[in-house]
TILOPA-149955 format. One line per 3 residues: number of its first residue (from 0); for each residue z, x, y of C-alpha. Coordinates in steps of 0.001 Angstrom, whole numbers. Each point is the difference from the previous one (the first is absolute). Layout:
BEGIN
NUM = Z X Y | ...
This chain:
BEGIN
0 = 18574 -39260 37697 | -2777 2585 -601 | 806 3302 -2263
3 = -1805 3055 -326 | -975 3565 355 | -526 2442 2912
6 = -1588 4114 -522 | 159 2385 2361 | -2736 1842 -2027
9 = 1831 3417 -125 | -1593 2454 -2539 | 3607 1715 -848
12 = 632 2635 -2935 | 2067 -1365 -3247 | 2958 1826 445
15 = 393 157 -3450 | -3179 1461 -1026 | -905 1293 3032
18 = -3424 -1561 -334 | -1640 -1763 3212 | -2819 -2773 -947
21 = -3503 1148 1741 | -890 -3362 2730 | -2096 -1475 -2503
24 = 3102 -764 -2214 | 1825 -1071 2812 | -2229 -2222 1099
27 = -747 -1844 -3848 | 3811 337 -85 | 486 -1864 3262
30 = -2602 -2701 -1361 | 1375 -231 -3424 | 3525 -900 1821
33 = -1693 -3120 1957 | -1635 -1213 -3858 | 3441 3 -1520
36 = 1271 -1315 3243 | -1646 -3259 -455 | 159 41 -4105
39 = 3784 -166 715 | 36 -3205 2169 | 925 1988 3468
42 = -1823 -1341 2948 | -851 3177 2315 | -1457 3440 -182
45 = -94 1483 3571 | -1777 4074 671 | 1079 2517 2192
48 = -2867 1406 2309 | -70 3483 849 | -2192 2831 703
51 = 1772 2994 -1130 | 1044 1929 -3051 | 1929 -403 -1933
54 = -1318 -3924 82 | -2957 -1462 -1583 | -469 -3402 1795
57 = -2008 399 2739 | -2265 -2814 -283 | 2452 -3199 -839
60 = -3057 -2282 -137 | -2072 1434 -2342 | 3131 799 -2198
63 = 1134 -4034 407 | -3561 -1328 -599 | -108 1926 -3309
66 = 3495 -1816 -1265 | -1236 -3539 1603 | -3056 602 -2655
69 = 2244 355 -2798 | 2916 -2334 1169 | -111 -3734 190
72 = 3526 -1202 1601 | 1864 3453 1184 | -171 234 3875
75 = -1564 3139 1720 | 2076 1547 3242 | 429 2770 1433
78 = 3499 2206 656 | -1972 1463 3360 | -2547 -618 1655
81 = -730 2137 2879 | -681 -2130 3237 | 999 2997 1929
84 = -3320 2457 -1702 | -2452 -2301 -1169 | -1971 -1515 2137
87 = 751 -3779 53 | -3977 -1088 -185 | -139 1703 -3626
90 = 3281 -1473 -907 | -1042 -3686 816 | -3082 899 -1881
93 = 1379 1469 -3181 | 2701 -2325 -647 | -1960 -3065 910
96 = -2588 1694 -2935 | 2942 591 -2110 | 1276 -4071 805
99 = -3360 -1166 -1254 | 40 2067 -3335 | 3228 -704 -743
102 = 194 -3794 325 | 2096 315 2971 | 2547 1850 -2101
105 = 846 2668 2993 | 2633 161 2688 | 931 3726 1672
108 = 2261 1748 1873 | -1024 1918 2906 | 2244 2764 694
111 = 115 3494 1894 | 596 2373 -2945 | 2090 3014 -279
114 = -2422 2705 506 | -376 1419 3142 | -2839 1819 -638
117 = -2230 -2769 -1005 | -574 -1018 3792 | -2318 2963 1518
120 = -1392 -340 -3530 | -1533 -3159 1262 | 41 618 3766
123 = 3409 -1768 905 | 2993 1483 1899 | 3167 -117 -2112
126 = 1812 -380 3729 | -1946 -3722 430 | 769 -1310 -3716
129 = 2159 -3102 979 | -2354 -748 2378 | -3316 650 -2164
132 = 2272 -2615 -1972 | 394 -2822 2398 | -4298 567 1400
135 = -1691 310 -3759 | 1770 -2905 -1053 | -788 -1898 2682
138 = -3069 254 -357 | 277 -192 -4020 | 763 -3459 610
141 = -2617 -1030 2471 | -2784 1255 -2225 | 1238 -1963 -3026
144 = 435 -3085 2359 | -2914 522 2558 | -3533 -453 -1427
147 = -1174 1773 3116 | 2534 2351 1674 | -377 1745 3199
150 = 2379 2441 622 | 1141 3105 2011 | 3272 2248 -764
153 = 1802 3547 423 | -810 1824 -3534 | -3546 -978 -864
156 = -3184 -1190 1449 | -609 -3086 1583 | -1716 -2954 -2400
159 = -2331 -2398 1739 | -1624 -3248 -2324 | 1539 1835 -2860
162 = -183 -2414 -3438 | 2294 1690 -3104 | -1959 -681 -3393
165 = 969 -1226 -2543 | 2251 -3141 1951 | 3222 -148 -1772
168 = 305 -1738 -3386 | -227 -3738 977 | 683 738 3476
171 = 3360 1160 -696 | 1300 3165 917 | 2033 2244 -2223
174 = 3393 -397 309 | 1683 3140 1839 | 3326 1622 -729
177 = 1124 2556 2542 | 1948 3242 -1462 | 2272 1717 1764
180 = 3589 1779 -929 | 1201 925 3283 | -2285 -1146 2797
183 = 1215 -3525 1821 | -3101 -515 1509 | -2008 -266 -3043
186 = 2602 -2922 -997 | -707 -1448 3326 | -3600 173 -622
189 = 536 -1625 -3368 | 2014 -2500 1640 | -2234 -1034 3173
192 = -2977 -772 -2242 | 2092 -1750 -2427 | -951 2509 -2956
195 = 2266 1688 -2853 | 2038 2519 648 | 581 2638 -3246
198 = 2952 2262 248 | -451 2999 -2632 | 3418 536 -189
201 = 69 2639 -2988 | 1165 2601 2141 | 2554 -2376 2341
204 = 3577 -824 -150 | 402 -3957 30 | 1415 -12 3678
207 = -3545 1132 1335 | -2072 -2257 -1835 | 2096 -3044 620
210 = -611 1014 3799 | -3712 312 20 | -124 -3534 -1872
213 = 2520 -1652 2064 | -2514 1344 2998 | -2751 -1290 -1254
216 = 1847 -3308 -1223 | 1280 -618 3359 | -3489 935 1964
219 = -2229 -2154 -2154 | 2475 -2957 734 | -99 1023 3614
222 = -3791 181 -63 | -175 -3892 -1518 | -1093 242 -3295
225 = 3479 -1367 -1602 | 2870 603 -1023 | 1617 3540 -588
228 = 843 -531 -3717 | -3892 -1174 -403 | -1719 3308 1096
231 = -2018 1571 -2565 | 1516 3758 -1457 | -438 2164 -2572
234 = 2240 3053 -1411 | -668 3259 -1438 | 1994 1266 -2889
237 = 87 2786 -2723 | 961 -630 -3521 | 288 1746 -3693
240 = 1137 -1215 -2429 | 1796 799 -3845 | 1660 -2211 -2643
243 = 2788 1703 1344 | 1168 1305 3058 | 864 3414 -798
246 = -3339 613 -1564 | -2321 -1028 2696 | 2278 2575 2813
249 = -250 2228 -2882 | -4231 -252 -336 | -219 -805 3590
252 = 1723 2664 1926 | -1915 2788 -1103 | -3076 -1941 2573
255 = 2487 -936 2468 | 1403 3674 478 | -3756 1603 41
258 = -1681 -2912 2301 | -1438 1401 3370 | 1645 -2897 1953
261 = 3282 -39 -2180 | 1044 3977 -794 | 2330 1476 1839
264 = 1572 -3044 1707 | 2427 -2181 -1669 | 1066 -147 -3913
267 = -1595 -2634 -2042 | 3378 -1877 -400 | 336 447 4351
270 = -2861 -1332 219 | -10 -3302 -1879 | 3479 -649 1849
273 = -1859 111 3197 | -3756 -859 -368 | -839 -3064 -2379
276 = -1566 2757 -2627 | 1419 -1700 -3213 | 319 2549 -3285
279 = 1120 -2152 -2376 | -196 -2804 -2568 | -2103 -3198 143
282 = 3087 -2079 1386 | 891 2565 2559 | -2910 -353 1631
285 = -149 -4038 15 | 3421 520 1624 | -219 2664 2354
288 = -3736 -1703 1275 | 1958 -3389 518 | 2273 2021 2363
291 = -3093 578 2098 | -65 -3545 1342 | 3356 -262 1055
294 = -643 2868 3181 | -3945 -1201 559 | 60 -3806 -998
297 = -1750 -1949 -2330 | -3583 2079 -250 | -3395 -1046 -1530
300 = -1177 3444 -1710 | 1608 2806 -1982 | -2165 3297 -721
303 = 1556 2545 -2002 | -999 4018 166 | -135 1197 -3404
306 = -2968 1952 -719 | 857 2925 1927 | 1431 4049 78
309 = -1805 540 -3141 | 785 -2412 -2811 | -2087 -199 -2300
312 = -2540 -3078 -486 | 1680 -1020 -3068 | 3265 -291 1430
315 = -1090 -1822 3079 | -1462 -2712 -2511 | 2560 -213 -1638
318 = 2225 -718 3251 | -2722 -2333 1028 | 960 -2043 -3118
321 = 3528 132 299 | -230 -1566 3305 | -2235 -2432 -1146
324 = 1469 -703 -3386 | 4007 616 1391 | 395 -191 3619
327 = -2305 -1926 1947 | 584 -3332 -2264 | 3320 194 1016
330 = -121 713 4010 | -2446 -2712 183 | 2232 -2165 -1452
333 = 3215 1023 1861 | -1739 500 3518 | -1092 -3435 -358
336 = 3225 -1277 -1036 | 1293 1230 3497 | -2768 -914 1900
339 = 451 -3103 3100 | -1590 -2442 223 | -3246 774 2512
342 = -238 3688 -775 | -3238 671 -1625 | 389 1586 -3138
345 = -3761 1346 300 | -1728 1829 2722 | -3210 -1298 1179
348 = -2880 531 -2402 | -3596 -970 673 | 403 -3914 -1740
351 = 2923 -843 2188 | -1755 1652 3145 | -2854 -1671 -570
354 = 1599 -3500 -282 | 2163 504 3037 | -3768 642 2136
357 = 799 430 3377 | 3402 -1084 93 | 650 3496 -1665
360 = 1420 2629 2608 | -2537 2112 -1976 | -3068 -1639 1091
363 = 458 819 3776 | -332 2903 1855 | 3266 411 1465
366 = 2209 -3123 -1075 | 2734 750 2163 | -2006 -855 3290
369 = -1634 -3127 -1660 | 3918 -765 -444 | 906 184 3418
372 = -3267 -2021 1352 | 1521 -3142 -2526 | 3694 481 1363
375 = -1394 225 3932
């Protein structure tokens, strides 16, 4: 099972000091995270992408080729990528580029984003974002499958004896996670072309996220590419930790009360009963993240939030080693423990893709439709 790190990116005062870092810190900060990610034996450091303050990563790419430089095992994600804004020739471009630095190190997550603005920003209409969704994908996957792709659509214009350079790594195409909290068609999408489907649940009671996984469980079955319990998801969650308990709500809660998307809502201790936000020891968060399989199933990835609403660098780090050090040896462990037989511990990573060749739902355009040509 893979174990890592997503940032949002946010460039929040310390409550405590009232200090904000300028975007240059932020962004060594964010960097600095990834290093000690990998010194500390986790698997996955994922960026945010966004194009508004008070966030710094607007160019995951170049941010991600930087850490592939300096890293040798630590995989390089994304927590958003936005298929809805960007257009899909530069994505199939830049990540491809990014694939061929990196070793093949690199899956991402294409996702909508929360920021409404973002769309005229780049020409879109907020009102067509599902369906900017379902075309740019589309044709995502034909570029990164197609050497030469003709194609026409609704949002952009047409392509005709268009060739994406560089080819992916090996002639394998990144594998693709689809983000959503709240939107069942982006878990059908994830589904139909046999992809991952990440639920951030930091914000989510467990009800809703075991929903949108049993969805896209039961659709990627439906769709032919195996069982339920063998679809590929990922979780969200939000973690700090203390020796003890009462310290870390003590330290943390001055960050939870003053966070844009936390103040005024809910009290810290409300919170963690109803969101999987942990505040706690070491072994309270090994136990309350083991609960997370028992509403979503057996998963293959686990990124924790814990770089955000102004902590300090230090004190991320330090929580970066904790999890390392404490917690993740122990979920691996225990999640395996629990794991059936025929449920891949692992999503797929560029080795195992490449080995699978075209028997891999990834290496075809739309998988689903190949399936129903071999059933007919």
């Amino acid at each position: 099972m893979q174990f890592g790190i997503f940032s949002v990116g946010d460039v929040t005062p310390d409550p405590t000091t009232g200090r904000t870092p300028s975007e240059a810190e932020r962004i060594q900060a964010m960097t600095a995270i990834a290093l000690k990610a990998e010194e500390v034996g986790l698997d996955v450091f994922a960026t945010g992408e966004h194009h508004n303050p008070p966030f710094v990563p607007s160019s995951p790419t170049t941010m991600l080729g930087w850490i592939a430089a300096r890293t040798e095992r630590l995989l390089l994600s994304t927590s958003t990528t936005l298929i809805t804004t960007n257009d899909p020739v530069k994505i199939a471009e830049d990540y491809a580029m990014l694939q061929h630095l990196a070793g093949g190190r690199v899956d991402l997550m294409m996702g909508r984003g929360n920021t409404g603005p973002v769309y005229p920003w780049f020409g879109q209409d907020i009102r067509q974002g599902i369906n900017l969704a379902l075309e740019n994908y589309d044709l995502l996957r034909r570029l990164w499958r197609e050497d030469v792709v003709d194609w026409q659509g609704r949002f952009r214009t047409p392509l005709q004896g268009f060739t994406s350079t560089p080819r992916p790594l090996d002639g394998v195409p990144p594998f693709v996670w689809h983000g959503s909290i709240r939107s069942t068609e982006i878990a059908e999408q994830a589904a139909f072309y046999g992809d991952g489907f990440f639920h951030n649940n930091i914000f989510w009671p467990a009800s809703h996220t075991r929903q949108m996984v049993q969805l896209y469980r039961e659709r990627y079955e439906a769709y032919g590419h195996g069982p339920a319990a063998t679809a590929v998801v990922g979780l969200g969650g939000q973690v700090f930790m203390a020796e003890r308990s009462q310290d870390a709500v003590r330290r943390f809660r001055p960050y939870f009360d003053s966070a844009p998307v936390y103040g005024g809502g809910p009290s810290l201790e409300e919170f963690s009963r109803q969101t999987p936000l942990t505040v706690g020891t070491p072994d309270q968060v090994v136990e309350k993240t083991l609960t997370f399989a028992d509403y979503a199933g057996d998963y293959q990835r686990q990124l924790f939030l814990i770089d955000h609403a102004g902590l300090p660098l230090a004190e991320v780090l330090h929580q970066v080693e904790l999890l390392g050090e404490r917690v993740v040896p122990v979920l691996r462990r225990e999640f395996e423990a629990r794991r059936p037989a025929g449920v891949p511990s692992d999503p797929p990573t560029h080795a195992s893709l490449r080995e699978a060749g075209e028997d891999s739902p990834n290496a075809h355009v739309r998988p689903h439709e190949r399936h129903l040509q071999e059933v007919r």
